[in-house]
N, C-alpha and C positions, 0 to 999 in steps of 0.2 A: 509704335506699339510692339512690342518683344512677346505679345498674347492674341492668341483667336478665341474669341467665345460664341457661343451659340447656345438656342434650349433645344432640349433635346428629351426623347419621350423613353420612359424604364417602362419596360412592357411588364403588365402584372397582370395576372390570370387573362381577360376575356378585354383587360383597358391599359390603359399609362396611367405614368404619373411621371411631372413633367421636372424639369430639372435645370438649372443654369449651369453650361459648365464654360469653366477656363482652362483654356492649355497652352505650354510655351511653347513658342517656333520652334524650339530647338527641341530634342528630345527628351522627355520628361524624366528628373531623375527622383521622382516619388511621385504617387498621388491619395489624394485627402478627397473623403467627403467631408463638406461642414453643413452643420445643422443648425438652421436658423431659431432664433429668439421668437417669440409668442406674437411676431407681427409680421409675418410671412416673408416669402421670399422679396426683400427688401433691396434696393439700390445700395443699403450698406453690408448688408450679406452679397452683394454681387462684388462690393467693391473689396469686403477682404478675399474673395475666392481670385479675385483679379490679382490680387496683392501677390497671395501664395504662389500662384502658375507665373507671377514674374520674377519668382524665386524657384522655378524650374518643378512645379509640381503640378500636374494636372489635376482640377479641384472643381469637384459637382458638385454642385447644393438642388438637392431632392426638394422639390413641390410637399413636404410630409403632409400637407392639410388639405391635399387634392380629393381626398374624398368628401369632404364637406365644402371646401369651395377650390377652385382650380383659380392659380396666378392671383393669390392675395397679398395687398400689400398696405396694411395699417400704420405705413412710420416708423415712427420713433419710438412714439410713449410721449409724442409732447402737448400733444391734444384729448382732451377729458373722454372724449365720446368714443375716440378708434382706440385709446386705451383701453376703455371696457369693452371694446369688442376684441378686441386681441384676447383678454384673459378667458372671455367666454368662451372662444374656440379653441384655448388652450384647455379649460375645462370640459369642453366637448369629445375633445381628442382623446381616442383611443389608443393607448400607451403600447397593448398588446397588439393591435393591427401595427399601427405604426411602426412600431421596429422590425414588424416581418417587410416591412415596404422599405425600411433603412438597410435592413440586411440584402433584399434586392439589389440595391441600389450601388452599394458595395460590390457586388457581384458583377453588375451591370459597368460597372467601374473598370475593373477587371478586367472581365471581358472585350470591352471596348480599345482599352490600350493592348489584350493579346499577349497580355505578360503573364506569369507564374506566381509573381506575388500580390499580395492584397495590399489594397488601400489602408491609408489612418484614417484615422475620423476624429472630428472635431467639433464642437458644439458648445453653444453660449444659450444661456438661460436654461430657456426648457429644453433644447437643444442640448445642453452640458448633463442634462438627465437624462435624454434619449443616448448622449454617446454608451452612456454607462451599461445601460441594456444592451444596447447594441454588441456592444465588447464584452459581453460575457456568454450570446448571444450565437454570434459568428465569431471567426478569424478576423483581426486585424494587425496590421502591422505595428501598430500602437494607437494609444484614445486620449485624447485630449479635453478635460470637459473645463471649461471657461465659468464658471462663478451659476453651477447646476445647483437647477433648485429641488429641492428637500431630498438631497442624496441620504440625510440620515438614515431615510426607509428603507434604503437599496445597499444594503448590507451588504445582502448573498451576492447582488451583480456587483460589486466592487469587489468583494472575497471570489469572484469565479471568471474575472475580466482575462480573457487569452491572450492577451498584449501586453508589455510595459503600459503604466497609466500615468498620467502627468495633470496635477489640478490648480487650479488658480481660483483666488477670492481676493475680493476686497475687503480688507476690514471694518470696511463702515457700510458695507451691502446690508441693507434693509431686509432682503428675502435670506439672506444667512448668517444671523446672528454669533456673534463668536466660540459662543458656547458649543452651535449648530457644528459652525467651521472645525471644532478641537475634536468632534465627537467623529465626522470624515476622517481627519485627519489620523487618528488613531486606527479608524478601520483601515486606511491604507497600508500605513506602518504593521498592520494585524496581517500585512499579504507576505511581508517577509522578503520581498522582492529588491533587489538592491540599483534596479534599472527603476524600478516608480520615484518619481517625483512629485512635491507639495512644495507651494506656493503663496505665500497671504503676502498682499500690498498695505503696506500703513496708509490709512487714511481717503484709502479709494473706493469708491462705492461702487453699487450693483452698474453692469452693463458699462463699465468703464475700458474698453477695449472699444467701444465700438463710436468714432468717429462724428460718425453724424448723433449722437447722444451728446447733445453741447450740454447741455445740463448735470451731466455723468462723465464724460468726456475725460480722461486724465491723462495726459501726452507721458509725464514720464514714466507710470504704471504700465502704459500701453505697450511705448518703445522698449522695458523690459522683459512684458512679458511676450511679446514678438521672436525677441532675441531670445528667449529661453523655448518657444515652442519649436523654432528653426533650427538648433540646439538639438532637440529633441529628434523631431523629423529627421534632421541629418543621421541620428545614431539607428534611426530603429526601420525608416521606412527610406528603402534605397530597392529602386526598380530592377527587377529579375527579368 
C-alpha cells in the first residue's frame, strides 16, 4: 500500500466529528475533503478517498451526519429500507450547521498537514451540494461537485464560490433532469471564470462514479470523469 489511513476526530465547539482520512507515504502534493452521498461515510467513500491519496493527495471525508448519528453507514441505495433511511437523514440534515462543520473540517485539513494552502473539496450527491456551500462559504483551493442535487436553488453559492468550480452530471440522472443540468450550467458560465469547468456524460446516470453502485456504475463515464478531476486538482490545488 503507497497510503496510511486512519479516523480521526475535527474538534467542534465542546465535541468532534469524526472523519476518515487518507494520506500518501510520500508527501502530499494536494489535499481534498470529499463529501459523502446521502448514505454515510461508506466503504465506497473510503475507497475513493483511498484512490485520490494514491494519487499523492491527502483526502478526509467528514462524519457530516455525526450530529444525528456518529459512523453511519446505509450502502449503496440497493436496499428499499436503508435507502429511505438515507434520504430521511438527508432530510433531517441541517445544510447550515453542516457546512459550518465542512468548513471546519477544511480548516482542520490544513492545519494538520501545517501547510499555508487550503484544501479542495469534493462531493457527490448531497455532498456535490454541500461542496457548493462550502466554496462560497470558506477558502478553497478549487470545489468539485459530482452530480449535486438541486443546485438550481444555489445560485448565489455557485455566483459567490472562491475557487475555480468544476461539475459533472449524468445525462440520464434521475435527480437532475436536463433541463435542471442547462439551468447549472448557465449559472456557471454567468461566473465568467475561464478556470470553471462543466461536464455532462451521455447516458450515464445519477451516482455513476461510484463503484460499488453496480446498478449506476458506468466504468467509462467514471474513468473520464477521474482523469478530468486529476486534471483539475493538478491545476488548482498544489500544496504550499
Amino acid at each position: 500500500m503507497k497510503i496510511i489511513s486512519k479516523i480521526v476526530e475535527v474538534k467542534i465547539d465542546n465535541s468532534y466529528m469524526g472523519g476518515y482520512l487518507a494520506v500518501p507515504r510520500a508527501p502530499p502534493r494536494g489535499a481534498l475533503v470529499v463529501l459523502q452521498e446521502i448514505f454515510g461515510v461508506t466503504p465506497a467513500m473510503r475507497a475513493i478517498a483511498d484512490d485520490f491519496a494514491d494519487e499523492g493527495y491527502a483526502t478526509l471525508v467528514p462524519d457530516i451526519y455525526w450530529r444525528m448519528q456518529r459512523d453511519l453507514d446505509l450502502g449503496n441505495g440497493e436496499h428499499p429500507v436503508q435507502r429511505q433511511a438515507a434520504v430521511d437523514f438527508s432530510m433531517r440534515f441541517d445544510e447550515r450547521i453542516g457546512t459550518a462543520d465542512i468548513c471546519a473540517s477544511i480548516d482542520w485539513l490544513a492545519n494538520y498537514l501545517n501547510r499555508s494552502s487550503r484544501p479542495g473539496i469534493l462531493g457527490f450527491c448531497l455532498g456535490g451540494r454541500l461542496a457548493v456551500r462550502a466554496a462560497s462559504a470558506t477558502e478553497t483551493a478549487c470545489m468539485i461537485s459530482m452530480y449535486g442535487v438541486r443546485l438550481d436553488s444555489l445560485g448565489e453559492e455557485i455566483r459567490t464560490a472562491r475557487s475555480p468550480v468544476q461539475f459533472h452530471f449524468g445525462e440520464n440522472d434521475n435527480h437532475n433532469p436536463l433541463a435542471t443540468i442547462n439551468r447549472i450550467r448557465e449559472m456557471v458560465m454567468d461566473r465568467g471564470k475561464a478556470e470553471d469547468e462543466f461536464f455532462t456524460y451521455p447516458g450515464a446516470e445519477h451516482a455513476f462514479y461510484n463503484r460499488f453502485r453496480t446498478d449506476r456504475f458506468d466504468e467509462k463515464a467514471h474513468q473520464l470523469a477521474r482523469s478530468r478531476v486529476l486534471s483539475f486538482l493538478g491545476r488548482h490545488n498544489v500544496m504550499e
